[in-house]
C-alpha positions, 0 to 999 in steps of 0.5 A: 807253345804249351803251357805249364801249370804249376799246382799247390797247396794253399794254406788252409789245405795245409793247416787242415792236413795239419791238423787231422794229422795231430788229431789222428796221433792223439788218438793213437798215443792216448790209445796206448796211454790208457791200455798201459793205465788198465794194466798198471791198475790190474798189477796194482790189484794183485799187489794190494790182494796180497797187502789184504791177506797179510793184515787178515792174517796179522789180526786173526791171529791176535788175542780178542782183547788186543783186536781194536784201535789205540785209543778207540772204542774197543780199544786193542794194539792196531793203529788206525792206518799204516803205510806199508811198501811193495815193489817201491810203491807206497800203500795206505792200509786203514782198519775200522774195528767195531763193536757188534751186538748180536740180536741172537741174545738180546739187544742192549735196551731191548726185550730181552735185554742184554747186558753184555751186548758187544757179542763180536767185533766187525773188521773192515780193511780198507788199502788204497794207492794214493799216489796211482790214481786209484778210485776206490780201495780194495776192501775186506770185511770180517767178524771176529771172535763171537763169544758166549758159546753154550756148554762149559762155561770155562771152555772157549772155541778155536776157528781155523781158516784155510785159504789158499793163494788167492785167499779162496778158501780151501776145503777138505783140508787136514788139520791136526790139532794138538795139545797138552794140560796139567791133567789132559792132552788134546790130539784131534784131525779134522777137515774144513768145510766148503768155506775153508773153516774147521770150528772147534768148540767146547775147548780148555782154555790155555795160553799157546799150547794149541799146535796146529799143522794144516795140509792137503794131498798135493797141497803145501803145508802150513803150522804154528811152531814153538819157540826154540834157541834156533828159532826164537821168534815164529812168525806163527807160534801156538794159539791161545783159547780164553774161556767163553771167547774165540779164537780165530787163526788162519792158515794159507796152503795151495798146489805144490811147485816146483823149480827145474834149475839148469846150469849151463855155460855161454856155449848152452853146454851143461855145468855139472857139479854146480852149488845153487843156493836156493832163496825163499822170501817167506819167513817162518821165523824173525829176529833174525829172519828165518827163511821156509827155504834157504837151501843149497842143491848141486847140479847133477849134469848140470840139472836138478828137480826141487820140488814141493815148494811153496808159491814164492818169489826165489833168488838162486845164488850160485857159488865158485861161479859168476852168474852171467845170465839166467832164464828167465830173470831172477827172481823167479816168481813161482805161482802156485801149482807150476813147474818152472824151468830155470836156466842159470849161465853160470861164468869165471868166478870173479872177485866182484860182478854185475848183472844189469836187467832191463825191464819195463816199467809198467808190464815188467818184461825184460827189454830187448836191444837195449843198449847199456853203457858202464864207466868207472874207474879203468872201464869204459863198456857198452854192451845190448841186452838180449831178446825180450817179449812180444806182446799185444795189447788192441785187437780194436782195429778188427780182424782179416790179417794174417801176418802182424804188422798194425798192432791193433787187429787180429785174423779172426773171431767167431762174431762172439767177441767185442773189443771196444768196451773199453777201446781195444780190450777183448770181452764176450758180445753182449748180446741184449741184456745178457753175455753170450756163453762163449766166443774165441778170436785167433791171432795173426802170425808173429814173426820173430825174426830168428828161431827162438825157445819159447818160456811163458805166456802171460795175459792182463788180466789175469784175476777175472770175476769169480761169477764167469767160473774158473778158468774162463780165459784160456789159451793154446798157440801154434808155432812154425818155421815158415809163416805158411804151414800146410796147417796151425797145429794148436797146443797147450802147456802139454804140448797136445791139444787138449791142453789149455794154457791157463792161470795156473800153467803159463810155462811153454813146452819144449817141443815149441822150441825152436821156432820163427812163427809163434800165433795164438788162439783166445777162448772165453767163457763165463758161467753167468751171463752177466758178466765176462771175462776181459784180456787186456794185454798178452805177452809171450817171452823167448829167449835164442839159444843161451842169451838172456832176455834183457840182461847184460853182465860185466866181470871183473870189476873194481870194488868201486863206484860205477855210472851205468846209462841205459838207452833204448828206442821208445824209453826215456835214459836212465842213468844210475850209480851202483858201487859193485861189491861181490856178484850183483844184480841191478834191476833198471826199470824203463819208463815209455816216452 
């Protein structure tokens, strides 16, 4: 008779399965944990950028003797620090402001000695995050207003500064520079340097009579303006020259854009006729805020073009109409130099309307297939939100797929890329000491699971270091209907392959449209070899036909308070109360598990 035998485990073999178990997960949660940390600090960049632009701006533009901290030493108007907010995210701005004694004229208690040594001030803002994990500020330093020019001893200078966007400056820019006096005017156009600067010296002095318009061929425009009944307050009125001082204001230009508006209904056909209020949030005037664009346009067959806008974050308000959609979410951040197309699912007008639009929290990306519960007074409704993005964020696991499925490898590369520095991040090999000059690495094949219209492709991080040249990461993609073409046909924002889609092109042609299968290609390059350009994080957005991305919207409602609760698979639930008065948008920002 035979014998069973009957194996198990014992219990060591469990607690060690157990074990590599755990480990194993840890690594792979604190993987994703720090990929999302890396990108969270690349948006905490751009934010303080533009938070260290506008305190430039706001001390260039003030007289010499106001440049200095209350109570300080040069005493002036600024406080030591202030607080300032930007997408709900508190920022600690703090200024050092210095006297400077310029050897060029003698020192104080030197030989020659100087007896009036505070020759300039120094200017150091520092803005940090302390709430972000933040481990160093972003810093800017400046000199202002250098005095004792020779020449007429009664007369003064006036420095303009152009920069553009990304507060680099910009040269060859016109500024026409005006003015009118007792007995003289003033009528001079001139250009900036390589360093964004126009020096004008040897001025007569007069308090906010120099007007000032800057411009460039293909290029926004920027001015001082006079105060009017209409305009009571410019946000930039005329500058001032004081005799034997300068006077520095600075002016911010770049490539002209444009918005492509689309007014459609939920059967994707055109909405002709249609009134768009058009919204800017820059202000050229305040008390009470004047917008540089507040304008209404009406669709012709359902289309309109508004050109030569400024790089600007806009909200587009249409009337007689609910908005029950739009592509993507509003508001459109418009870069600089892009032609943006937007579609607007315009619906029955309706006394009071919401316009739910889910996204997450750290990338910002509308979510997909969330599901958004609303109750109030007479409604109870559950609706899911529609299809969102795709991204990918380590390539650590190496390459040899082709069809995405582990979320860490790729298909191929050129053996001139490395993704371990940090973990799963994208640079160029280093190869001894130095960088090589160039590498690429090809994706695996995306599916998407329905034919979709492709909109943008977005990449972390998008400022690289200054020394690996412009442009230094590029990209192109290849779509399909099968995930087995006879071949790849790659592409860039043109539609050809002699585009690449870059910093300032990121928008999708239209003959991707309409595709399953979406892959990419990665080029890096760098001008100098000890550095290189770093992809952290790449996302390509899609909507199917007329459904908005991560947006669901409710009609009809009462002017009351309503409970929405938003769940979705890998996020924590988020409860909030809105009360719906007119057409409305409500954001809900997701939080991962």
């Amino acid at each position: 008779m035979n014998k069973l035998n009957h194996k198990g485990f014992s219990l060591i073999e469990v607690m060690i399965g157990v074990a590599v178990f755990v480990l194993f997960t840890v690594g792979i949660y604190s993987g994703i944990q720090f990929v999302f940390k890396v990108v969270y600090q690349s948006r905490l960049k751009i934010l303080e950028t533009g938070i260290l632009n506008e305190q430039v701006e706001i001390i260039r533009n003030l007289p010499f003797e106001n440049v200095g901290i209350i109570n300080g030493s040069p005493a002036g108007v600024l406080t030591r620090t202030v607080t300032t907010t930007r997408n709900g995210i508190p920022f600690t701005v703090t200024r050092t402001i210095r006297n400077i004694d310029d050897p060029f004229d003698g020192t104080a208690g030197g030989n020659p000695p100087d007896t009036a040594p505070a020759d300039f001030k120094m200017v150091d803002i520092e803005i940090t995050c302390d709430n972000c994990g933040q481990r160093a500020p972003l810093s800017f330093t400046t000199q202002v207003a250098p005095k004792l020019f020779e020449g007429d001893p009664t007369h003064g200078a006036l420095y303009i500064e152009v920069f553009d966007s990304e507060a680099k400056p910009v040269q060859g820019a016109t500024a026409h520079v005006t003015a009118t006096f007792a007995t003289s005017s003033l009528d001079v156009t001139d250009t900036t340097d390589n360093d964004g600067m126009l020096r004008l010296v040897d001025l007569e002095p007069g308090m906010n009579v120099y007007n000032i318009v800057v411009s460039k061929s293909g290029y926004t425009t920027d001015q001082t303006r006079v105060a009017t009944t209409e305009l009571p307050y410019p946000v930039k009125t005329p500058a001032s020259v004081q005799a034997q001082d300068v006077t520095e204001i600075s002016f911010s230009i770049d490539k002209v854009s444009s918005l492509q508006i689309e007014t459609i209904n939920s059967y994707c056909n055109a909405v002709s006729g249609a009134n768009v209020q058009v919204l800017g949030t820059k202000l050229m005037g305040t008390e009470p805020d004047t917008l540089k664009v507040n304008q209404t346009i009406t669709t012709n067959g359902g289309v309109y073009n508004l050109s030569n806008l400024e790089w600007d974050s806009y909200g587009l308000k249409p009337s007689s109409y609910d908005l029950i959609g739009s592509i993507p979410a509003l508001p459109v951040s418009l870069p600089a130099g892009a032609t943006q197309p937007v579609q607007l699912i315009l619906g029955a007008n309706t006394a009071n309307s919401l316009l739910i639009n889910v996204t997450d929290s750290i990338t910002g990306q509308p979510l997909s297939n969330a599901t958004v519960h609303i109750t109030g007074t007479g409604l109870d409704q559950t609706k899911t939100t529609g299809v969102g993005f795709m991204s990918q964020t380590d390539w650590s696991g190496g390459d040899d797929q082709e069809l995405w499925s582990e979320e860490n490898k790729y298909f191929s590369d050129d053996g001139k890329i490395e993704t371990g520095s940090p973990e799963g991040d994208v640079k160029l090999r280093k190869v001894g000491a130095d960088y090589v000059s160039d590498g690429q690495l090809e994706s695996s094949i995306f599916d998407l699971g329905l034919s979709v219209n492709f909109i943008n492709l977005f990449w972390y991080s998008l400022s690289q270091p200054v020394e690996t040249g412009e442009n230094s990461a590029r990209f192109q993609v290849a779509v399909s209907t099968t995930s087995t073409p006879e071949s790849w046909n790659y592409v860039g924002p043109d539609g050809t392959g002699a585009t690449y889609f870059n910093f300032e092109n990121q928008v999708f042609p239209e003959s991707l449209n309409n595709n399953r299968y979406l892959r990419y290609k990665m080029f890096l390059t760098t001008a100098d070899q000890d550095f290189t350009p770093a992809i952290s994080d790449v996302i390509f957005t899609y909507i199917t036909s007329c459904t908005p991305p991560g947006q669901v919207y409710f009609g009809n409602l009462s002017e009351t308070a309503y409970t929405i609760e938003v769940v979705r698979e890998g996020y924590q639930t988020k409860t909030e109360t809105v009360t719906a008065s007119g057409d409305m948008i409500f954001n809900v920002a997701m939080v991962a598990n």
